[in-house]
TORTITOR-69085 format. One record per residue (C-alpha): residue in one letter; residue number from 1; x, y, z. Coordinates in nm, 3 decimals. Example, Ala and Ser with C-alpha at 12.3 -4.5 7.8 and 13.67 -1.06 7.14 Angstrom:
 resn resi    east   north      up
    A    1   1.230  -0.450   0.780
    S    2   1.367  -0.106   0.714
end
This chain:
 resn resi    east   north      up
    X    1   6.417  -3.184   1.716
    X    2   6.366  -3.312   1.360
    X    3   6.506  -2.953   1.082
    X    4   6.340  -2.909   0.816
    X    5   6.521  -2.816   0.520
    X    6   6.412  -2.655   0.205
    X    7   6.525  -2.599  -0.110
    X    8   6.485  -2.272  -0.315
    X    9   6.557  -2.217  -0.657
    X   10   6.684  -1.827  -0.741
    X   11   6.481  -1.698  -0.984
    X   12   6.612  -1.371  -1.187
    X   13   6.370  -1.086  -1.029
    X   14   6.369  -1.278  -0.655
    X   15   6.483  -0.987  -0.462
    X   16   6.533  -1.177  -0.180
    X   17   6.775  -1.461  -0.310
    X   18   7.117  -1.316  -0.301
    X   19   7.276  -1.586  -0.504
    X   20   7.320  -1.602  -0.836
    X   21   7.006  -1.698  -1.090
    X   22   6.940  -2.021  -1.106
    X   23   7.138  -2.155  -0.820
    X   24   6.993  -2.411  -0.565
    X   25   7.047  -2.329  -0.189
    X   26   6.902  -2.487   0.127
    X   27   6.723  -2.283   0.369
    X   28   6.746  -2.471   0.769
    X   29   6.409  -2.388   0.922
    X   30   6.409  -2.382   1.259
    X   31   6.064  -2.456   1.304
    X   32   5.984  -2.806   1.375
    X   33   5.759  -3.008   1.167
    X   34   5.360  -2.918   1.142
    X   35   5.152  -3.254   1.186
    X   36   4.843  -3.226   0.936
    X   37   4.749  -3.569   1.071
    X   38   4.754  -3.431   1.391
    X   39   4.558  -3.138   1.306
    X   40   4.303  -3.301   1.076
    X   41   4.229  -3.567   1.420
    X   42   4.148  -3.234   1.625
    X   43   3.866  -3.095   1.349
    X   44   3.765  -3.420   1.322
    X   45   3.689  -3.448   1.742
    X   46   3.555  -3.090   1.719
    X   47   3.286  -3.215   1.463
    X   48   3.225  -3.522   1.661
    X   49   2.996  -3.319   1.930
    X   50   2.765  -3.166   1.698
    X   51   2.722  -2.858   1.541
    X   52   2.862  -2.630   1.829
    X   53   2.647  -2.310   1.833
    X   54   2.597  -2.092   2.124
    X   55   2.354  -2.265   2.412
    X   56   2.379  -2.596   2.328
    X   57   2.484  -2.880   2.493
    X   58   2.798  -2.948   2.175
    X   59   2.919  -2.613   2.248
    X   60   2.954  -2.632   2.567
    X   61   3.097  -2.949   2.611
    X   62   3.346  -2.922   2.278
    X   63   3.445  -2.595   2.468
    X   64   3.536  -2.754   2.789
    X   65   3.760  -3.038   2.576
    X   66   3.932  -2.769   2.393
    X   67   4.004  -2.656   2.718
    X   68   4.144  -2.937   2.825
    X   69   4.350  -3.002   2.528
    X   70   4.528  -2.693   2.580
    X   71   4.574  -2.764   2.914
    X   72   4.709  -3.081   2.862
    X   73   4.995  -2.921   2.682
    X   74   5.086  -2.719   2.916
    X   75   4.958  -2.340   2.864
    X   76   4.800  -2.165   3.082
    X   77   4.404  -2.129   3.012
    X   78   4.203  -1.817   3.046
    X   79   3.850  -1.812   3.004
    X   80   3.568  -1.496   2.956
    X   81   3.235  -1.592   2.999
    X   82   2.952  -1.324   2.904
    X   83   2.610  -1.274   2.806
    X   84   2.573  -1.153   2.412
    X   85   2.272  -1.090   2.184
    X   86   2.227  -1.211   1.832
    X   87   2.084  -0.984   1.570
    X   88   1.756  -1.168   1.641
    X   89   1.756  -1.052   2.014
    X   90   1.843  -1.407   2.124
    X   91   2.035  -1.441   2.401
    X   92   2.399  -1.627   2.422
    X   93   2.606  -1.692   2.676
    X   94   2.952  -1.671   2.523
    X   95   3.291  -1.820   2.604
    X   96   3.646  -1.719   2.455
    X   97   3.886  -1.912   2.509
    X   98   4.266  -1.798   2.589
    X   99   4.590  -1.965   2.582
    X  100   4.895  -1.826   2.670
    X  101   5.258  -2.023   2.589
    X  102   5.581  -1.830   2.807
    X  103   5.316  -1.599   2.988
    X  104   5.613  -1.397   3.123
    X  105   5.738  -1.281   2.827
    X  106   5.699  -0.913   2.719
    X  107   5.681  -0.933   2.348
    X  108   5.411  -1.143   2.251
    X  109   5.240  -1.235   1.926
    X  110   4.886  -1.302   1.884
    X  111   4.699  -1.638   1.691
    X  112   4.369  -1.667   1.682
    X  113   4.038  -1.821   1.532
    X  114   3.636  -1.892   1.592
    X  115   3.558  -2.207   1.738
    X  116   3.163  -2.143   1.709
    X  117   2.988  -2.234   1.403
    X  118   2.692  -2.142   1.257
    X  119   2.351  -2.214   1.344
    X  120   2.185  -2.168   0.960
    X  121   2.305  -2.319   0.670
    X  122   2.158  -2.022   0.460
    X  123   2.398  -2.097   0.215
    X  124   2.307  -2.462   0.136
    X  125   2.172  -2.514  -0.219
    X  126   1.906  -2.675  -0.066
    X  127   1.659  -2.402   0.116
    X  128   1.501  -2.669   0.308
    X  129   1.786  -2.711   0.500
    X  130   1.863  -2.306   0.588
    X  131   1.750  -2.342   0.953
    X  132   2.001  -2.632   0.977
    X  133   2.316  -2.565   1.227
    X  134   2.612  -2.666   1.005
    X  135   2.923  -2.853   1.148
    X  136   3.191  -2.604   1.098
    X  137   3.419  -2.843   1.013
    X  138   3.626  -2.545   0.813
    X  139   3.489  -2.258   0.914
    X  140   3.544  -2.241   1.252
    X  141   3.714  -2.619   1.348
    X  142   3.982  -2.587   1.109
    X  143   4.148  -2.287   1.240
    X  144   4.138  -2.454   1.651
    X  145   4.275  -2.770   1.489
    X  146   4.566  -2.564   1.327
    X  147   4.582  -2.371   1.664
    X  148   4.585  -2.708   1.887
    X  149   4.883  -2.870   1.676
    X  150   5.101  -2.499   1.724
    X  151   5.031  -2.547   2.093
    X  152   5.182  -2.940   2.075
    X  153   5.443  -2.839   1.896
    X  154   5.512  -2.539   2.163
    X  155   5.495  -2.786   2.435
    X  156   5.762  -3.042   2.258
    X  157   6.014  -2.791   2.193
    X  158   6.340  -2.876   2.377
    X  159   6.560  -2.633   2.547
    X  160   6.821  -2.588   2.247
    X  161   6.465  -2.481   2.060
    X  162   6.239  -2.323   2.265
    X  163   6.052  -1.979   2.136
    X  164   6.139  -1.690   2.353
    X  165   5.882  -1.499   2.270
    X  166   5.485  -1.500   2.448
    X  167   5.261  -1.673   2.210
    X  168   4.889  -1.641   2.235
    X  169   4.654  -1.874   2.084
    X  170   4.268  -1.703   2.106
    X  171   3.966  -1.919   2.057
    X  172   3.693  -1.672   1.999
    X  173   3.332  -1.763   2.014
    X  174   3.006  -1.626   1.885
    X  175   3.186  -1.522   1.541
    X  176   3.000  -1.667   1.300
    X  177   2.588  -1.591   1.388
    X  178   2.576  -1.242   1.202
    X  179   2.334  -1.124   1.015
    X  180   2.403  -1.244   0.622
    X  181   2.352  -1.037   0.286
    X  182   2.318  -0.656   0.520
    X  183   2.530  -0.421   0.612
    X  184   2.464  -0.515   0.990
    X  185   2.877  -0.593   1.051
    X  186   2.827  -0.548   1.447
    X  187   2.637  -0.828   1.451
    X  188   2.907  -1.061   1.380
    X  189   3.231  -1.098   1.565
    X  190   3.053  -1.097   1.936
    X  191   3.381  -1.239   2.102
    X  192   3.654  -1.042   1.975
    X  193   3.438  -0.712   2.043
    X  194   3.379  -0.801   2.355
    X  195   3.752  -0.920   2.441
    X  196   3.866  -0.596   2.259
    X  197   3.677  -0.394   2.544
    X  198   3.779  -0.623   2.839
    X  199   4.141  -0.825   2.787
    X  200   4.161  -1.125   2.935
    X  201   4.462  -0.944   3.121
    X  202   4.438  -0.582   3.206
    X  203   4.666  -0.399   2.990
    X  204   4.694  -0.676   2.769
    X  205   4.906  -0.612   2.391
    X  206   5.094  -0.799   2.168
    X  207   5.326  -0.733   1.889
    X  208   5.115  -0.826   1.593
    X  209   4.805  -1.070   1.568
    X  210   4.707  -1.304   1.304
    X  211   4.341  -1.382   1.286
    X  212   4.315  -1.763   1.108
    X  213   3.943  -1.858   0.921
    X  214   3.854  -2.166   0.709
    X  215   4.194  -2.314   0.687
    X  216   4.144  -2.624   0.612
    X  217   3.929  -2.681   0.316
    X  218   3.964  -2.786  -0.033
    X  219   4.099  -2.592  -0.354
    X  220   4.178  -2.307  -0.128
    X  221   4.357  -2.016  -0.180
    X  222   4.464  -1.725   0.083
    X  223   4.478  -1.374  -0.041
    X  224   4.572  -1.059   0.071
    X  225   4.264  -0.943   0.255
    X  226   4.222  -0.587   0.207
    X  227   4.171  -0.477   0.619
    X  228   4.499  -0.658   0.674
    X  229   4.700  -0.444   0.405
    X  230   4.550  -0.102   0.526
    X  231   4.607  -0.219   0.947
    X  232   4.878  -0.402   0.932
    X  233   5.083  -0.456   0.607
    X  234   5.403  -0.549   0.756
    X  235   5.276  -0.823   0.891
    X  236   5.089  -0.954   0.553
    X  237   5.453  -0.948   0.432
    X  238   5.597  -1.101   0.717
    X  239   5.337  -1.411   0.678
    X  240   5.329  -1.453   0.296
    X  241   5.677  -1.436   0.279
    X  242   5.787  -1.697   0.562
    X  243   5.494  -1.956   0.319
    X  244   5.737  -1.852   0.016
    X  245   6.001  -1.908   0.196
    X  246   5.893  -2.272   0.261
    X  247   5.747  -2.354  -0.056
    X  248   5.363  -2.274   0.031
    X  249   5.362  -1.989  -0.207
    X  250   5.087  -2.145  -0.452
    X  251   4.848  -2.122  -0.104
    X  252   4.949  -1.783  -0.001
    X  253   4.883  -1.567  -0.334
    X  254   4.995  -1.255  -0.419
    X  255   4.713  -1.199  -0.700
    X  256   4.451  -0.967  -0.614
    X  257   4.158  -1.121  -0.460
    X  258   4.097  -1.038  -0.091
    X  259   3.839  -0.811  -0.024
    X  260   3.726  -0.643   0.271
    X  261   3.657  -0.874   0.474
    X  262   3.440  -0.820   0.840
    X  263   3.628  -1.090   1.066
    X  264   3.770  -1.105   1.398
    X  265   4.105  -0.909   1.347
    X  266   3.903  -0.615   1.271
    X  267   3.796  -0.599   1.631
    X  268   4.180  -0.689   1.756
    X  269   4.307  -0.380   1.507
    X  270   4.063  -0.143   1.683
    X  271   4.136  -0.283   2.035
    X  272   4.514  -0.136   1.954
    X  273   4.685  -0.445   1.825
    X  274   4.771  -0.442   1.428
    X  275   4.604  -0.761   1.328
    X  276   4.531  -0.947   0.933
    X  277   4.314  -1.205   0.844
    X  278   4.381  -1.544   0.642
    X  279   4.079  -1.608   0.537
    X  280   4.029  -1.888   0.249
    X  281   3.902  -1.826  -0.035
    X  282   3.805  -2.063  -0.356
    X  283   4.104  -2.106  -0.629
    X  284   3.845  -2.164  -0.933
    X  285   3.529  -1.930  -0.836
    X  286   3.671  -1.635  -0.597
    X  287   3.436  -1.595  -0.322
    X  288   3.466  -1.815  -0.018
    X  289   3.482  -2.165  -0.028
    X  290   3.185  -2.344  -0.165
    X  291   3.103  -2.512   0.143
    X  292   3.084  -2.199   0.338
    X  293   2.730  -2.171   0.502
    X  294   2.618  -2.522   0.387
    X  295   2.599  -2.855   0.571
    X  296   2.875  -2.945   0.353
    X  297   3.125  -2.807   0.564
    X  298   3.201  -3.114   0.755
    X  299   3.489  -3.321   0.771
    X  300   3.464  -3.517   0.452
    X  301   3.599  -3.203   0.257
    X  302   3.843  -3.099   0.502
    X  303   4.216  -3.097   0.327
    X  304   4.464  -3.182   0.509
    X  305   4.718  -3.026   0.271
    X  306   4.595  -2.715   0.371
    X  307   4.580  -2.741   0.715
    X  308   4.959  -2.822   0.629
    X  309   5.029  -2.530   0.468
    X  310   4.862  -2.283   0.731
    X  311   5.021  -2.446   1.024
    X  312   5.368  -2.460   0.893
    X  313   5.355  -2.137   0.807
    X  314   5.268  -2.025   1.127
    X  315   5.503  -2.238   1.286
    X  316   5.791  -2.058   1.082
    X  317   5.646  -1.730   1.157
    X  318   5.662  -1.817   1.506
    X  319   5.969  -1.957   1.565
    X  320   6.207  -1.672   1.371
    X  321   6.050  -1.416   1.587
    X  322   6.273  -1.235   1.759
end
């Protein structure tokens, strides 16, 4: 398996560089090599069956292919299947999805991310088009892109490299069909409330979760969401500092700009299981990502530099757990 190596420079200050300031050393990931290319194709096939919200014929076939693509590399597939309500009263029938990579080991960490998108783009500039379903090519794709090249890469490992921890890779569904601009936060999130009442397992935990959303757009940033730091800011640390560690510090900021954010770890950090969020946010106007809620998020302003930096992070993160 191909090592990656990286090169720091020790900064005076760096608390974690031991050598002396100014010295170059190379740090030997262990991790193998993230595939944006790879990651970018599986948005891109996502998009390709339509916007996928909840009853529709897109959704339910793009969730029997990401099915199958997990399956193909060799995890082991669990699926919940339930009735939900929107905020409307509208009926769903809702599907998360659950892979699980060395399903007999103990410790186990938690990845995870919406594969539903959203059937009004009441965020498009244009009102005329605010009953539109949008493609979700970030907000929703992105993340099961990023989660579909992890579970290659889990599947490639060789003996000398395998992880020896459980990892988890979550698909949740009917995330993103809240109720905008109210303070109405239990009508988001339908899949991860319902999974954080029933497990896919009985008895089901893991070590630590991480919760990924709109990872793969444009002039994005990832800040410290502010749920994350109060539930679980050990593992904010752990995350932003394996992306230093690798050189994808200018994506993973330490500024202040994460707010409270209602997502899908919220529901995992009740359920028991201390969860954050990376959540992108826009590097020139704050806020989410200008596409978010518009029928611009497609694939034409997907990044595949970010979907880089997200999955080599978590591939680091991954494979140094011990």
């Amino acid at each position: 398996m191909k090592k990656i190596i990286y090169i720091a420079l020790c900064l005076v200050g760096f608390i974690s560089c031991k050598e002396k300031p100014g010295e170059v050393t190379a740090y030997v990931s262990p991790a193998p090599e993230f595939c944006e290319d790879s990651a970018y194709q599986f948005v891109a096939e996502q998009c390709q069956f339509g916007p996928r919200v909840m009853n529709s014929e897109a959704h339910d076939m793009c969730g029997d292919w990401i099915v199958s693509k997990f399956k193909s590399f060799g995890a082991e597939v669990y699926e919940q299947h339930a009735d939900g309500k929107l905020y409307t009263g509208t009926p769903v029938k809702m599907r998360n999805i659950v892979v699980s990579f060395n399903p007999e080991a103990e410790v186990r960490i938690l990845i995870a991310g919406h594969w539903d998108s959203r059937q009004w783009a009441d965020n498009d500039p244009d009102e005329a088009n605010h009953n539109t379903p949008i493609d979700g090519a970030n907000d929703g794709a992105s993340s099961i892109g990023v989660m579909l090249e992890i579970a290659r890469q889990l599947q490639l490992a060789n003996d000398s490299n395998r992880v020896k921890v459980g990892v988890d890779l979550i698909c949740w569904d009917a995330e993103d069909n809240g109720e905008s601009a109210s303070g109405n936060e239990s009508s988001w999130c339908l899949g991860s409330q319902y999974w954080s009442g029933i497990r896919h397992i009985e008895g089901y935990t893991a070590r630590y979760g991480i919760n990924l959303d709109m990872v793969g757009g444009s002039n994005t940033v990832f800040y410290r969401e502010q749920y994350s730091m109060s539930y679980a800011p050990a593992v904010v640390d752990k995350v932003w500092g394996a992306a230093q560690r690798i050189g994808y510090g200018k994506f993973f900021s330490y500024d202040q700009g994460g707010g409270y954010i209602t997502d899908d770890h919220l529901e995992v950090n009740r359920g028991g299981i201390p969860c954050i969020d990376i959540i992108g946010s826009d590097t020139e106007n704050g806020g989410f990502p200008r596409t978010w809620h518009t029928l611009n998020d497609n694939i034409e302003h997907i990044n595949k530099e970010t979907l880089k930096a997200v999955g080599q992070t978590m591939l680091e993160v991954i494979w140094t757990e011990q």
